[in-house]
Residue, then its C-alpha position, 0 to 999 in steps of 0.5 A: x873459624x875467626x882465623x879463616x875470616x880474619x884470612x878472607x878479610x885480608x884477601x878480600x882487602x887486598x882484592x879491594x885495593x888492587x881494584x879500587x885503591x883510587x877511589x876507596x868504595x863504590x863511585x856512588x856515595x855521599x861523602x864529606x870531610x871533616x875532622x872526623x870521619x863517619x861511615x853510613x851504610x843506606x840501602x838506597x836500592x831494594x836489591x841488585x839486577x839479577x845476571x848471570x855472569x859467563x866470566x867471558x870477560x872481566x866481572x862487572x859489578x852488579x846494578x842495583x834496581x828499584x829506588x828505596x825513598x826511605x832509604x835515601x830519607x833516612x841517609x837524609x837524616x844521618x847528614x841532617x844530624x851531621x849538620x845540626x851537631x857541626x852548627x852546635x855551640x856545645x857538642x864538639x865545638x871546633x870540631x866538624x864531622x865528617x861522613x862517607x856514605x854507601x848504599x848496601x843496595x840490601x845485600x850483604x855484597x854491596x855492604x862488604x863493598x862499602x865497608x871496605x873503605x871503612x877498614x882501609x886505613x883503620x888498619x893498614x899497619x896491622x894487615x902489613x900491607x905495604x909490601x904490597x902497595x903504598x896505601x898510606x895516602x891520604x884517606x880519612x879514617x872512618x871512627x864509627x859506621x853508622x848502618x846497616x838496616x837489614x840484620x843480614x846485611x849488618x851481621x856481614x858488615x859486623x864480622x868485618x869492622x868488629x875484626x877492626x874495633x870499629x863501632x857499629x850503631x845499627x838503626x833497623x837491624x833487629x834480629x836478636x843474634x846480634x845480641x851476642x855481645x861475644x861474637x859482635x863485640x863493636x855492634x851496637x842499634x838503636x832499635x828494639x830486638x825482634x825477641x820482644x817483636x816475636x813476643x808481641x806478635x804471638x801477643x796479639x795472636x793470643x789477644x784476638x784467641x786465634x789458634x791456627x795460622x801461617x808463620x811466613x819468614x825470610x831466609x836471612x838472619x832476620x827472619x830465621x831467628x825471629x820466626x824462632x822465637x815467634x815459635x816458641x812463644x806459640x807453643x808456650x800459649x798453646x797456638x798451632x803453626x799449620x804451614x811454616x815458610x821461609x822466603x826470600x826476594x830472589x824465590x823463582x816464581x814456581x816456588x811462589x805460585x806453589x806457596x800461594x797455593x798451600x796457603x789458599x788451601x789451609x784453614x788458617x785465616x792469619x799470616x804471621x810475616x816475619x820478613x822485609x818489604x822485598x821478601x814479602x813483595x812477590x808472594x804478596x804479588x801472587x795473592x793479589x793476582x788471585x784475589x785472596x781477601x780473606x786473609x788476615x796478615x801479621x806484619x813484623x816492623x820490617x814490612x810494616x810500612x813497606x811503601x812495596x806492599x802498602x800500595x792502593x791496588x793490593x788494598x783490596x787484599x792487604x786491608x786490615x793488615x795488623x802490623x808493628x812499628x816503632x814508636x815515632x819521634x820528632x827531629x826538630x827541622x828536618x821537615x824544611x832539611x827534606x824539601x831544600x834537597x835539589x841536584x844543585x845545592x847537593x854536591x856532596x850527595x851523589x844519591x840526589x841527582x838519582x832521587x830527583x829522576x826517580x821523583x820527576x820521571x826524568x833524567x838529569x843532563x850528564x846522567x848516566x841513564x842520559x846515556x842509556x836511553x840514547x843506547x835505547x837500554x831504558x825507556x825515553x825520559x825526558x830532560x830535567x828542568x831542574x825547576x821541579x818542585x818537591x813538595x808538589x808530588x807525593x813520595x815516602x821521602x817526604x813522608x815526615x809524620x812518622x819518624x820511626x827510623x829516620x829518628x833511630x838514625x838521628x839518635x845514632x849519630x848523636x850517640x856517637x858524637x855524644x861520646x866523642x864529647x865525652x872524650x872531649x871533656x875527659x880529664x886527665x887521670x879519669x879517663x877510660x884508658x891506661x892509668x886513666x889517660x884520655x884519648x886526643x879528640x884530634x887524633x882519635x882512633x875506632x878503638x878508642x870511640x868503641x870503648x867510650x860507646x860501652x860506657x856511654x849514658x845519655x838521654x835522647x830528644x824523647x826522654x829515653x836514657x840510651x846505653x851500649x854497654x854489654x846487656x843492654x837493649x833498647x826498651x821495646x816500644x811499638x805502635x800497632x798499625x791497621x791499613x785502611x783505605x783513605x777515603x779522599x783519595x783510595x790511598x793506604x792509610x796506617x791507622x793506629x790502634x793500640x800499643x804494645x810496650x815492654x819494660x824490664x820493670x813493669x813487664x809487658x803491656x798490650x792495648x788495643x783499641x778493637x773499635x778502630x780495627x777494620x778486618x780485611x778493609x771494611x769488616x769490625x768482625x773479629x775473623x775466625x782463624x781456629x783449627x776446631x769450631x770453639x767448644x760450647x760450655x759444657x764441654x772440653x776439647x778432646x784431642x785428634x789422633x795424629x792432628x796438632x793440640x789446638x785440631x780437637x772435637x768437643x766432648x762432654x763433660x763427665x758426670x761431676x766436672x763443669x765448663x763454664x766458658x767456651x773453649x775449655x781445655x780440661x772440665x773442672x772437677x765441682x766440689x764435694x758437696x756439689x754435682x754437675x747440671x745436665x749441660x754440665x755447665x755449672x754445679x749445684x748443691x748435692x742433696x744430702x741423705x740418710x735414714x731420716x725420720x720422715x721419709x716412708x721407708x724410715x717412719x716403717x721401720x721406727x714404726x715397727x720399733x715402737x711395735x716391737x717396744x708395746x708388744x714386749x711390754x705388754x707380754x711383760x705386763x702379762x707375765x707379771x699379771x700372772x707370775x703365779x701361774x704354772x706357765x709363768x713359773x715353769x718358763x723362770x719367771x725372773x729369767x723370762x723378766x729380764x729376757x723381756x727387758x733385752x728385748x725392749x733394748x734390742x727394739x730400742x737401740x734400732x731407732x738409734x739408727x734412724x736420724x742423721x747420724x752424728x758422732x754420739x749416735x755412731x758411737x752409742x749404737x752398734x755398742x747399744x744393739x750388742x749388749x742388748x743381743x748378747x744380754x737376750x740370748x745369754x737370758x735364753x742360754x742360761x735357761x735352756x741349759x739350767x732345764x735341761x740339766x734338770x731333765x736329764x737328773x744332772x743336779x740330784x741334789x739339793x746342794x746342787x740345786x742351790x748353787x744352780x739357783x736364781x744368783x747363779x743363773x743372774x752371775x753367769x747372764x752378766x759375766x757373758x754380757x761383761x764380756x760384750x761390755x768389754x768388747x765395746x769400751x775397747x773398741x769406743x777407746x782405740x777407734x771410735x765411731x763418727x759420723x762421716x759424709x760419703x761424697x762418693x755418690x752422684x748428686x748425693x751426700x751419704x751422711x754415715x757413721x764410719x765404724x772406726x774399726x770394721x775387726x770390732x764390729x766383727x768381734x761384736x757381731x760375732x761373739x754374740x752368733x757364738x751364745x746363740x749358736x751356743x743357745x741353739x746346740x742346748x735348745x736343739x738337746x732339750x727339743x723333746x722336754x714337756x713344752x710347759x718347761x721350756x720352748x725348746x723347738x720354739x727357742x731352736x727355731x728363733x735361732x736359725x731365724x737369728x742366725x738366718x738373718x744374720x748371716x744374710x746380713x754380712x754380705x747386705x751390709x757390705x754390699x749396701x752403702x748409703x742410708x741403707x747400711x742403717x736400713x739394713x741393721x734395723x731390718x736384721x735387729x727387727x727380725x731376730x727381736x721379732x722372731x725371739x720375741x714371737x716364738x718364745x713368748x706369743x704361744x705361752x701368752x695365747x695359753x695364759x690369755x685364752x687358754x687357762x684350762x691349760x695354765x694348771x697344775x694338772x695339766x703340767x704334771x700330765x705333760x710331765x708324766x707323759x714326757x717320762x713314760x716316753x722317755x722310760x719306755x724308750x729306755x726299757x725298749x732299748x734295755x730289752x733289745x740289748x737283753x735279747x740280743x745277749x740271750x741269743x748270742x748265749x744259750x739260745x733260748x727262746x724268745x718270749x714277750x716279757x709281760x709288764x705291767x705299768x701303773x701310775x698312781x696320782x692324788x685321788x679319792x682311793x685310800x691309800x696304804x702308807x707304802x702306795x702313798x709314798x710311791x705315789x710321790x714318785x711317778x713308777x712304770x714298771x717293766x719286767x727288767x727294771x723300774x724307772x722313777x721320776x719325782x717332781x714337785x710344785x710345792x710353792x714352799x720349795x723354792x729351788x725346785x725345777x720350774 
């Protein structure tokens, strides 16, 4: 690519100077000689005259249309610097500085035009182009160019004089491209990149919190890379483009009418304008003629000020306009510089003599406009007197309070003679050069001036330290600007209202002062430019199928998250103890639960504990009442004492589960309620099971009846409750209970015990189902033993009540949460307790209260006879079936009814032989096969009889 435009530029060269070797660039200039030589590139002209050229004959150059006064003021300030250096003592003394100066007419033609010139004698030698022509005239080399404005016009100029060495200092061209210090090596500005002018833009679109707008551009390598970045920084603050546009001057007037359209149709209120005043100038046009006024424009630092937009009549649509402008400064004279302009005293300014027609609507004797209105090609204007006065008409030229950049044109031309300076001033062996030569200011050459720029480091007139050297940029400094209507005399008024500055240090700062902000020319009403109404606290904004992010609808917060702001992206999550309100715009504390003592449901239930606890004690303190009775002892008194305890502790360890669970609680609790169960049931196990060994002639002896006795009984009741006890210090060791705050629930805190180990809690629960399930199979056996020994069907049916409730408790515990997990345990401990208790216990305390004719001797031998005539008689009923069947199936005999007689004979009156005495003791019923005895004794004095 870099050959292909180094072979353009040679044939461009040669085209040059065949066509205009006699007069090296444009006819219209500014030119003036001196030791040195400066170029500067102005666009004098806002563009060229649109023709179409047929080729019918020889191309004429293009004509340049519609005077630029702020392009002639700011050529007016380089030769103002010029002039001020070449009158001072001590820059470059005995030196003069020259200047040849061209207009761009803003287009990069005219800009390839002029520059030309600059390269012509730079580099004859090295293009080799005497062979061709003789061009070693006499031509001043131009060792620095100071220009152009637009970042097009000045990117083409770059390629050119950078192929040659020859420094560049731009004073308007901002566009960040030319930061590339690889492919513009000799480019240098005094002006900020539009990078930071992008940042600032998006900035203020985020400080007003507008979110949907319209980016405009202009097809240039101004607007293209600005418009880039402006993008991007949107997307990083999340701010919606609805419509991106890229224009220029030269759009057709469909194209205009079609954008215009686009934008009145948009819900966007703000456009973001990244272009020059002749970009915007015909869209700008349109909306004027359509009257849209309630827009609200973003203007970049190129239109900011555009004396083509900011005009009265467009006041009516362009008020309120926000816009960018460099920071101003202050050029001591060129106020008096300005005004002293005149056709006659400006010999070497040929743009004088066009300023001055333009100014005073007239044309000068001589004047090539003279002649065109004699053709009748223009319009009549009259003679100049030359006797105008400057001062007495009002034009952007002499518009001198804000040196914006007329002071970057100012610096440039000081920067540059600064290091011509430099070079003056170096000492031989210091210098920047091989072996540390310096270069002859006399015979200085472009190279040599480039070099010295890259190091150059000074202080303007305004404090700020310039430098050129690679990745170094301006510090971003920019005024913001709100165009107000004068209220003299209607004419457009840039009001400053804030600032916005960027440091490499201190970071970026935006400040604005929203009182002097009038929105649309009259309104102090921030305008609304959103996609979506702002979402009431409350609420988020949810996302649209197929619209950008910042298009949502509103949508309510879920239950446990809060908005407290407008416009909230996401609903923060409130804490822990915390819950949402009703309009989910704030949290408030969660109200904290658990089976406590002084709500209904837990004063029930601690109230059918201490039932339970009075209950139990006052049936012990009827057994101790009556421990001699035959009920009592028939039931194992010392047993019946010990299951009575249990039954207290298993009516007791239920309040533990009422109250705010803490961790000595959670951990004594489930342990409390299992020894107590597991010490109740193996009371009734032990028992059940001893009475039923008794009935059924299992312990003949009385060695066996010894080691069945009471130390037996208790051994075995600790052994099955070491077991549980085991059970609990290896589940309180390994993982323990605490208590926990469950924040799951809505607007309530559980507070719980987390069991620790749920598998030991199961081995609790179930090896305490296994002893009754155990309980229940002897119970079940011994159903049908005289009810004064032992309460088998009452015993059989509390264990399908325990184990009834039990079971039903698996699947409520699980299914519970809260403070009714405790519920439900102290509703199952309460049941099973009650249902022992009841079932055991009541009926023998009804007897022994209101019964006592049944709490006799007599009484239980009665029931005990009467169990073993039952039992006898089954017997011989199913001996004798067995006997007839085998008699049939023998010899057939024949059947008869044995005869059989039964007799029971008990302590009375009647005399006694000594042999009936001793049958007597042994209860007999005879049957015609055999005799069946039983002998029981309730001696007092024999204490390992069957109770």
């Amino acid at each position: 690519m870099r050959f292909h435009l180094r072979f353009y530029v040679r044939c461009l060269v040669l085209m040059g100077f065949s066509c205009v070797i006699s007069t090296y660039g444009p006819v219209q200039r500014a030119q003036k000689t001196g030791d040195i030589l400066l170029g500067g590139l102005f666009p004098i002209h806002f563009g060229v005259a649109s023709k179409d050229q047929d080729l019918a004959a020889r191309p004429e150059s293009t004509e340049c249309v519609r005077y630029n006064f702020r392009g002639f003021r700011w050529l007016q300030a380089m030769i103002f610097a010029i002039e001020e250096i070449n009158n001072s003592s001590t820059l470059l003394p005995n030196i003069t500085l020259g200047y040849r100066i061209f207009d761009t007419c803003n287009t990069v033609s005219k800009a390839l035009e002029a520059s030309l010139s600059f390269v012509a004698q730079n580099k004859i030698d090295s293009l080799n182009l005497d062979e061709f022509c003789n061009c070693t005239g006499n031509i001043p080399s131009t060792i620095a160019v100071v220009g152009a404005s637009g970042s097009a016009v000045s990117t083409a100029v770059a390629d050119l004089v950078g192929l040659f060495y020859i420094p560049q200092i731009s004073y308007a061209s901002s566009s960040r491209l030319l930061s590339n210090k690889n492919q513009y090596k000799s480019f240098m500005r005094t002006i900020p990149t539009d990078e930071y002018q992008a940042i600032a833009m998006a900035a203020i679109i985020d400080h007003f919190q507008w979110n949907w707008v319209i980016a405009i551009a202009s097809d240039d390598e101004y607007g293209r890379p600005g418009i880039e970045k402006f993008e991007n920084e949107m997307f990083h603050r999340d701010i919606c483009i609805d419509l991106n546009v890229l224009i220029s001057q030269y759009t057709d007037e469909a194209e205009i009418r079609r954008l215009a359209d686009r934008i009145e149709n948009s819900t966007a209120k703000v456009i973001a304008v990244f272009a020059s005043g002749p970009d915007i100038e015909p869209l700008v046009k349109e909306m004027v003629r359509r009257n849209v006024t309630d827009r609200v424009w973003l203007a970049s630092e190129a239109w900011a000020g555009s004396s083509l937009v900011a005009k009265p009549e467009y006041l009516d649509v362009m008020g309120g306009t926000i816009g960018f402008v460099l920071r101003a400064g202050k050029i001591p004279g060129l106020k008096e510089f300005l005004q002293q302009v005149h056709p006659k005293q400006s010999s070497h300014n040929e743009f004088v003599r066009e300023f001055w027609e333009e100014t005073f609507n007239c044309y000068l004797e001589d004047s090539q406009r003279n002649e065109d209105s004699e053709n009748g090609s223009t319009s009549f204007r009259p003679l100049c007197t030359g006797d105008e006065d400057i001062a007495s008409v009002e034009t952007p030229y002499l518009d001198y309070t804000h040196l914006r950049i007329s002071y970057n044109v100012y610096v440039a031309v000081y920067a540059i003679a600064q290091a011509l300076q430099d070079i003056l001033n170096c000492t031989p062996g210091k210098g920047l050069f091989a072996n540390g030569s310096c270069a002859d200011i006399r015979k200085v050459e472009a190279w040599q001036v480039l070099k010295q720029l890259r190091h150059l480091n000074f202080i303007d007139s305004m404090g700020e330290r310039v430098r050129f050297d690679n990745g170094s940029e301006v510090s971003a400094n920019y005024t913001i600007i709100n165009w107000h209507r004068s209220s003299e005399d209607g004419s457009v008024v840039f009001e400053e209202v804030g600032y916005y500055s960027i440091h490499n240090k201190n970071g970026a700062k935006l400040s604005i002062d929203k009182t002097k902000v009038l929105w649309n020319g009259h309104s102090t009403e921030v305008p609304f430019s959103n996609c979506s109404e702002e979402c009431e606290p409350g609420t988020r904004k949810g996302i649209i199928d197929g619209k950008p992010t910042c298009c949502f609808e509103c949508t309510e917060c879920s239950d446990g998250e809060y908005s407290d702001n407008k416009d909230a992206s996401v609903c923060s999550k409130c804490p822990n103890n915390s819950w949402s309100n009703g309009n989910h715009t704030s949290c408030f504390l969660k109200e904290i639960e658990f089976l406590s003592w002084t709500e209904p449901f837990g004063i029930a239930l601690a109230l059918f504990s201490v039932l339970g606890v009075l209950l139990t004690a006052f049936v012990l303190g009827v057994f101790v009442q009556f421990r001699d009775t035959p009920i009592v002892k028939a039931s194992n008194r010392e047993l019946s004492y010990l299951l009575l305890f249990s039954l207290i502790c298993c009516f007791s360890s239920s309040l533990i589960f009422i109250g705010e669970p803490q961790d000595w609680t959670c951990r004594v609790r489930q342990p409390a309620f299992g020894i107590s169960f597991v010490l109740c049931i193996s009371c009734i196990l032990v028992k059940t099971n001893r009475v039923l060994l008794v009935f059924e002639a299992k312990i003949p002896t009385s060695v066996h009846r010894k080691w069945w006795g009471l130390n037996l009984q208790f051994l075995l009741v600790f052994l099955f409750t070491f077991v549980q006890v085991m059970i609990s210090v290896v589940w309180l060791y390994n993982a323990p209970p605490g208590s926990y705050r469950n924040y799951d629930i809505d607007e309530i805190i559980f507070i719980t015990c987390n069991e620790g180990s749920m598998m030991a809690l199961g081995f609790l629960i179930g090896y305490t189902c296994l002893l009754a399930a155990i309980c229940f199979f002897f119970a079940f056996k011994s159903r049908k033993l005289p009810e004064n020994f032992t309460e088998a069907k009452f015993i059989t049916f509390s264990m399908l009540i325990f184990f009834i409730v039990w079971i039903s408790f698996i699947p409520a515990y699980f299914s519970t949460y809260g403070k009714f997990v405790s519920a439900v345990e102290v509703i199952a401990i309460l049941a099973s307790s009650f249902s022992l208790l009841a079932c055991i216990f009541f009926n023998k305390v009804y007897i022994i209260l209101f019964k006592p004719s049944r709490n006799t001797i007599e009484e239980v031998r009665c029931c005990t006879a009467a169990h073993a005539f039952k039992a006898a008689a089954k017997a011989t009923l199913r001996h004798s079936s067995t006997s007839r069947i085998r008699s049939s199936s023998v010899g057939g005999s024949s059947a008869s009814s044995p005869s059989s007689s039964i007799s029971l004979k008990t302590n009375g009156n009647e005399t006694e032989s000594p042999l009936a005495r001793r049958q007597s003791q042994k209860p007999r019923v005879s049957f015609g096969s055999g005799t069946v005895s039983f002998s029981l004794s309730f001696e007092e004095s024999r204490k390992n009889s069957v109770k």
